[in-house]
LUMLUM-910912 format. One record per residue (C-alpha): residue in three letters; y, x, z. Coordinates in steps of 0.001 Angstrom, whole numbers, padded with zeros to 6 digits, always signed. Each point is the difference from the previous one (the first is absolute). Example, Ala and Ser with C-alpha at 12.3 -4.5 7.8 and 13.67 -1.06 7.14 Angstrom:
BEGIN
ALA-004500+012300+007800/SER+003440+001370-000660/
! end
This chain:
BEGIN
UNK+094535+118597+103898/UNK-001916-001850-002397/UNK-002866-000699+002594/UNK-000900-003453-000332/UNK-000565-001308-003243/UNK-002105+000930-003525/UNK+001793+001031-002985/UNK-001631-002423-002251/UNK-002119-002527-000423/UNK-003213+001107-001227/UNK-002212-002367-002278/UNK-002942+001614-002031/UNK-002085-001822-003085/UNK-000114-003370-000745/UNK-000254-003391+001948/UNK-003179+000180+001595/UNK+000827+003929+001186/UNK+003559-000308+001411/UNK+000359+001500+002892/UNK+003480-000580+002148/UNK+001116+002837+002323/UNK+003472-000225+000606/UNK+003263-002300-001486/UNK+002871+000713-002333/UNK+002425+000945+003027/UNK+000270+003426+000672/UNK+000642+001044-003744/UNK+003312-002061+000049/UNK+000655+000511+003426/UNK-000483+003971-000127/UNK+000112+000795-003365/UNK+003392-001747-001265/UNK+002245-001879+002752/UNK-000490+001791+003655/UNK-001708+003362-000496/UNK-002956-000340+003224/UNK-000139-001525+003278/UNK+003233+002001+001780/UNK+002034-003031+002066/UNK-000728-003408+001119/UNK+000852-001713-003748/UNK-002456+002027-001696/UNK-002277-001541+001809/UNK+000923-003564+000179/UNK-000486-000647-003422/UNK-003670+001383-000323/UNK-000769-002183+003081/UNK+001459-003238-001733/UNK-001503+000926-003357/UNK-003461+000391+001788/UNK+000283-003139+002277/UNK+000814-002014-003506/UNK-003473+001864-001464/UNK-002007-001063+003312/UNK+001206-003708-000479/UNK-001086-000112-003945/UNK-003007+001671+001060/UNK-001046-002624+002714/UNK+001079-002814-002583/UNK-002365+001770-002598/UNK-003065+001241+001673/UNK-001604-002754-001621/UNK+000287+000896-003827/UNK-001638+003312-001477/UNK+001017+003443+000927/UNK+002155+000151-003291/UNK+001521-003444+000875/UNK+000971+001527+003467/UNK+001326+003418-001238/UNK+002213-002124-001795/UNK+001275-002269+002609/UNK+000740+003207+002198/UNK+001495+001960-003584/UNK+002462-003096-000443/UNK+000986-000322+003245/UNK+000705+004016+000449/UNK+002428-000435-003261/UNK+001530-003292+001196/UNK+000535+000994+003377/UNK+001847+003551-001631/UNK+001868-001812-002585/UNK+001554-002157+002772/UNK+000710+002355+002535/UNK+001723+002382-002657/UNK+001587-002784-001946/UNK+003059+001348-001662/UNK-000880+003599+000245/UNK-001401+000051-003573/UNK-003344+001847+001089/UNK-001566-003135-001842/UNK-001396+002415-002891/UNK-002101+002187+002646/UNK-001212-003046+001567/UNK-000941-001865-002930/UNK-001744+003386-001633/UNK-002327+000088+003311/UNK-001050-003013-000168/UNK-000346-000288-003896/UNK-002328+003295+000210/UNK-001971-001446+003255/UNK-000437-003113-001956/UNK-001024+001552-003436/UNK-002807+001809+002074/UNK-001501-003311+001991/UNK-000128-001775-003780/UNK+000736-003245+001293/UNK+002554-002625-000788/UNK+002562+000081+002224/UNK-000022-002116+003241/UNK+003477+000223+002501/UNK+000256-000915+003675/UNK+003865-000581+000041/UNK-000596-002060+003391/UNK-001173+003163+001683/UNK+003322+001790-000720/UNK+002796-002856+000372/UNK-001992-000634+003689/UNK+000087+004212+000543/UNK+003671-000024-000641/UNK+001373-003305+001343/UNK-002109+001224+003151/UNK+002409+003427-000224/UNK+003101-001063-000905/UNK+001115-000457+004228/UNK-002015+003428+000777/UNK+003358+001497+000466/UNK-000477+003212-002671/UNK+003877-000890-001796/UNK+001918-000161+004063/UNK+003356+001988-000529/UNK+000396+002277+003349/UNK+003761+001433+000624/UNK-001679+003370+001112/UNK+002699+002680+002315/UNK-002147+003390+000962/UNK+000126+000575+003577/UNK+001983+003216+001655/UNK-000467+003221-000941/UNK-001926+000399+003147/UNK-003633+002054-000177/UNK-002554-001820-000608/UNK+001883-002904-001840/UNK-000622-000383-003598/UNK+002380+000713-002675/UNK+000584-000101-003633/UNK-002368+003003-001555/UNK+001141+002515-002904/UNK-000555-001247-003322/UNK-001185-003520+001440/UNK+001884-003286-000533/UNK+003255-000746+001950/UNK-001972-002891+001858/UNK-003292-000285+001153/UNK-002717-001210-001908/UNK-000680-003811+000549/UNK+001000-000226+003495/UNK-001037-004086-000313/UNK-003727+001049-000311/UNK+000026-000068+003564/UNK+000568-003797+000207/UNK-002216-000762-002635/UNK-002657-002565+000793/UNK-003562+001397+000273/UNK-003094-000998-002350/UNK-003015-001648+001360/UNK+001609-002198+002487/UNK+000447+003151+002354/UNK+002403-000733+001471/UNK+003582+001245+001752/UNK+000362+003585-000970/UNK+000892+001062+003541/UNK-003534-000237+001213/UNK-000631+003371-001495/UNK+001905+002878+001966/UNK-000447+003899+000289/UNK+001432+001916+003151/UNK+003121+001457-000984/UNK-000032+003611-001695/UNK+000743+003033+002035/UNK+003438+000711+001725/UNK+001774+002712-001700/UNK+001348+001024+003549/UNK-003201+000549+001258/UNK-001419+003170-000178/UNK-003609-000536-001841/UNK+002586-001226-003003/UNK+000461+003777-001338/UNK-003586+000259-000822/UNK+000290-003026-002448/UNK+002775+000974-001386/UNK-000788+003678-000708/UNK-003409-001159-001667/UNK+001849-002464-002048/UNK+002428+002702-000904/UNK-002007+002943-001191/UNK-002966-002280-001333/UNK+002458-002360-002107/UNK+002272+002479-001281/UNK+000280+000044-003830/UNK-000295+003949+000177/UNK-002008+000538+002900/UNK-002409+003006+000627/UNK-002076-001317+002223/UNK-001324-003423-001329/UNK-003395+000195-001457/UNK-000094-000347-004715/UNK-003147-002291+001316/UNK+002992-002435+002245/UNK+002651+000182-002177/UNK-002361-001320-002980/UNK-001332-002960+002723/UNK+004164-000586-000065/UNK+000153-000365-003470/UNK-003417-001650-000298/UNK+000966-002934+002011/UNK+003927+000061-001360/UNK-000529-001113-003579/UNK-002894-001452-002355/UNK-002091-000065+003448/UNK-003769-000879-000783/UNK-000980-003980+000373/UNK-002350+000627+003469/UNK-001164-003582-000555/UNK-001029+000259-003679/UNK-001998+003303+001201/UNK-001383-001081+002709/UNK-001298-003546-000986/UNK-000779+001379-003924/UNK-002030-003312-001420/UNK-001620-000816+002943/UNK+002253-003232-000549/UNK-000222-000291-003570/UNK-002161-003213-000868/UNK+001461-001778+003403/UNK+003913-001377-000787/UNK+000533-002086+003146/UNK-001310+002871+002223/UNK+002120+002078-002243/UNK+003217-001833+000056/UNK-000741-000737+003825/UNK+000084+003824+000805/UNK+003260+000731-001834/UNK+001459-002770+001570/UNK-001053+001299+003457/UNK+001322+003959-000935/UNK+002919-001419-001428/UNK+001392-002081+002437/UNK-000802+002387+003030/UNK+001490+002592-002000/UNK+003354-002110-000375/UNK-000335-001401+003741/UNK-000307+004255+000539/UNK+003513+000391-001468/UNK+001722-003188+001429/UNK-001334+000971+003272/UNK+001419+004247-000031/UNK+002866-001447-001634/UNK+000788-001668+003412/UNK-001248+002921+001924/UNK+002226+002246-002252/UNK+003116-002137+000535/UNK-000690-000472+003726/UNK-000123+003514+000803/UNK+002245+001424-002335/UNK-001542+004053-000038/UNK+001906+002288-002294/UNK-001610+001921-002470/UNK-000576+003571+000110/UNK+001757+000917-002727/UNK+002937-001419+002312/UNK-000555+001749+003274/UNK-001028+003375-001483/UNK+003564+000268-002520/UNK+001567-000774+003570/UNK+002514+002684+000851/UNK+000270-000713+003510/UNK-002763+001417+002880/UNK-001486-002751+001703/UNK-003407+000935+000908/UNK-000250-000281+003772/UNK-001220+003556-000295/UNK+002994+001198-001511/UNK-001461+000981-003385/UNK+001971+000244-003006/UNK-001953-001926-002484/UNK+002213-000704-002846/UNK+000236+000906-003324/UNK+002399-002289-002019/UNK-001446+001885-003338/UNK-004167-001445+000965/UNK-001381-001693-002226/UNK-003202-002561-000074/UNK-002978+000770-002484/UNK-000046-003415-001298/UNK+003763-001078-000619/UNK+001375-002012+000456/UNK-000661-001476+003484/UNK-000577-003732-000530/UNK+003252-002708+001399/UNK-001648-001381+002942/UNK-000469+001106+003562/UNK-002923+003077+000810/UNK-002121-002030+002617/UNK-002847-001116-000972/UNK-000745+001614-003147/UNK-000678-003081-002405/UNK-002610+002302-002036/UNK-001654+000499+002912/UNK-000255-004036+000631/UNK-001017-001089-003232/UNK-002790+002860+000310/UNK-000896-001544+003741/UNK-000068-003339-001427/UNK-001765+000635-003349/UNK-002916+002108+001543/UNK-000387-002274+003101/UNK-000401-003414-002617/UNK-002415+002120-001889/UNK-002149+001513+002553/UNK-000044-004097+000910/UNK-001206-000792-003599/UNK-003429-000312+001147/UNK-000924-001566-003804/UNK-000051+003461-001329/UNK-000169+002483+002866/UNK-001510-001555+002403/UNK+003052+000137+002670/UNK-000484+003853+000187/UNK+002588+002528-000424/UNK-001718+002517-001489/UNK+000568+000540-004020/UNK-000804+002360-002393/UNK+002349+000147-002855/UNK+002164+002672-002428/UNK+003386-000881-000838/UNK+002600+001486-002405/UNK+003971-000170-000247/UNK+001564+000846-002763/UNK+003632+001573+001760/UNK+002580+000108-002883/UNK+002563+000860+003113/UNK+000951+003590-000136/UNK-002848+000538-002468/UNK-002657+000046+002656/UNK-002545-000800-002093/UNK-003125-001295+000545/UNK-001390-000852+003708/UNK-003515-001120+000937/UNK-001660-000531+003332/UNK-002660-001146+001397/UNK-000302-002130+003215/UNK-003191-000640+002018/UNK+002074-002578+002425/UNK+003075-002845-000464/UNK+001010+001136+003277/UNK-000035+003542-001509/UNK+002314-001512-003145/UNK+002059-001446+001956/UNK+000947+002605+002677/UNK+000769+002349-002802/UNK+001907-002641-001754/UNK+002495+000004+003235/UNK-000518+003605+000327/UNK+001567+000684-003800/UNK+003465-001558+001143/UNK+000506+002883+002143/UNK-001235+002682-002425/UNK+002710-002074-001820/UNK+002748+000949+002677/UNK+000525-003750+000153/UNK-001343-000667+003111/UNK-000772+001071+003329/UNK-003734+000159+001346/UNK+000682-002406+002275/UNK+000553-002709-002323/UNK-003149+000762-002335/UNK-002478-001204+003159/UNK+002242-002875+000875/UNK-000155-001433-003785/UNK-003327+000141+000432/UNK-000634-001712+003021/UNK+002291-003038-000834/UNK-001599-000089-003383/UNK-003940-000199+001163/UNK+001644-002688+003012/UNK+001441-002000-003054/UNK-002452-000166-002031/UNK-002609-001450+002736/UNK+002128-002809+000609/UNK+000707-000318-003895/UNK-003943-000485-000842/UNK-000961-001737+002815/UNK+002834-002699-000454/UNK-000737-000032-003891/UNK-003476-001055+000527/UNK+001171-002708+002948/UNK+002893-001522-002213/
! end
């Protein structure tokens, strides 16, 4: 889910006009080395690169706007270049920047201190721990390896990764486990999941199988929408709001990376291709031929849905924001997404709420078959909990 951050950065005219409305990050980030915000790494680097920007952008308030656009500009590249050293994504990199820099018409000006401090302040954040994963027994309810997925989970060390903004221990932040499987308001769950997330299903709605693929890939930049250039003349109120939706967005997936790895829920793709009857009800469920819409179902554990997190943490900084919205939640904006998956096309909506966003970003995992309902509120509960603490320690520390 590409929820949190602007494409690129967006200058217009000369000197006196430029206008600053976003950073360098999310077209390197996105574009060429991760592919969107879809695990706890994907969003660790953003929130580095955008703590590096806020530091260059409180060391530079007092130049001109083009003198801090290019503080922030540097420190973006620098900041990249380091974390991806030895990846030789140095040409996409140095082409943002060159083109950002081309546009301010300024000599160049770097603010190297603001990414060596980002970095050295990193490197013990934990992101590289090796964990000796072993699944659990093929018990229901306990995750597994999913079709098509990778033999091991999918950085089972984010859960021990230290959080941003002086938050704190992860295991402040807790969810009441997800339903027992052996209890007997479990088959309505799993039937919805089921016939909603099936790749062929006849009763999901075209309009919730395009929200699936409209929050799967190229999803629309809710920030960039939302804020537009309300920002664009103000770089340390800027920077200081990307660094806020950043770091609650990677404290978002630290945090149900611990929650996922605590409770260990399978997937449904694993329970439904079960061949055994264990519904306390006695009904045969399986069907070891099912398939999920969006395949296939991501390495990690189902509860909570980390889609559904970053969407509880990204609306609940914005709706915070109160230099461009005023602390409401209400919004009025039209985004489109571009879905090369399957051909899909084109998507656009239009949302009148965040909280509206973000419930139907959770809600497109299980038109995706790759989660249960369950776990779409419970991502968004720990993500709106996380990202209160995030931005109120932010502005403390």
């Amino acid at each position: 889910m590409r929820f949190s951050i602007l494409l690129i950065i967006i200058f217009s005219g000369a000197v006196t006009n430029a206008a600053y409305s976003g950073d360098i990050t999310a077209i390197i980030i996105n574009g060429s080395i991760i592919g969107g915000l879809q695990s706890p790494p994907s969003t660790w680097t953003p929130a580095i690169v955008q703590g590096a920007q806020y530091l260059a952008a409180l060391k530079s308030n007092h130049g001109s706007l083009a003198f801090q656009q290019l503080a922030v500009s540097h420190a973006a590249h620098n900041t990249l270049a380091r974390v991806f050293h030895g990846t030789r994504n140095y040409a996409s990199t140095d082409k943002s920047l060159k083109s950002i820099l081309s546009l301010i018409g300024h000599d160049p000006t770097s603010d190297e201190e603001a990414a060596r401090f980002a970095i050295s302040r990193m490197a013990d954040y934990g992101i590289n721990y090796f964990v000796d994963y072993v699944y659990g027994p093929l018990n229901t309810g306990v995750y597994q390896a999913t079709p098509g997925g990778s033999p091991l989970p999918d950085t089972p060390q984010a859960q021990f990764v230290k959080l941003f903004a002086s938050v704190g221990d992860v295991t402040q932040f807790s969810l009441s486990p997800p339903p027992d499987p052996a209890k007997a308001g479990y088959q309505g769950y799993l039937l919805y999941g089921k016939d909603e997330g099936e790749a062929n299903s006849t009763v999901r709605k075209s309009h919730d199988s395009d929200t699936a693929y409209f929050w799967r890939e190229s999803s629309p930049t809710m920030a960039g929408a939302v804020i537009g250039e309300t920002l664009a003349t103000n770089v340390l109120a800027s920077t200081k709001f990307f660094a806020q939706l950043n770091f609650a967005l990677a404290n978002g997936g630290i945090v149900a990376w611990h929650v996922k790895f605590q409770s260990l829920n399978w997937r449904p793709v694993t329970t439904i291709q079960r061949t055994d009857i264990w519904l306390s009800a006695g009904l045969n469920v399986s069907d070891p031929a099912w398939a999920p819409l969006l395949s296939p179902t991501p390495s990690h554990p189902d509860y909570p849905s980390t889609h559904a997190t970053f969407s509880g943490a990204g609306s609940a900084v914005m709706s915070r924001a109160t230099a461009y919205n005023n602390g409401s939640d209400d919004v009025s904006v039209t985004v489109s997404s571009n879905v090369t998956l399957n051909n899909r096309g084109v998507i656009t909506r239009t949302y009148t709420s965040l909280t509206e966003a973000a419930i139907e970003n959770g809600d497109s995992r299980v038109f995706g078959g790759m989660h249960f309902p369950f776990s779409s509120g419970a991502g968004i509960t720990l993500g709106n909990a996380v990202a209160l603490k995030t931005t109120v320690n932010f502005d403390e520390h």
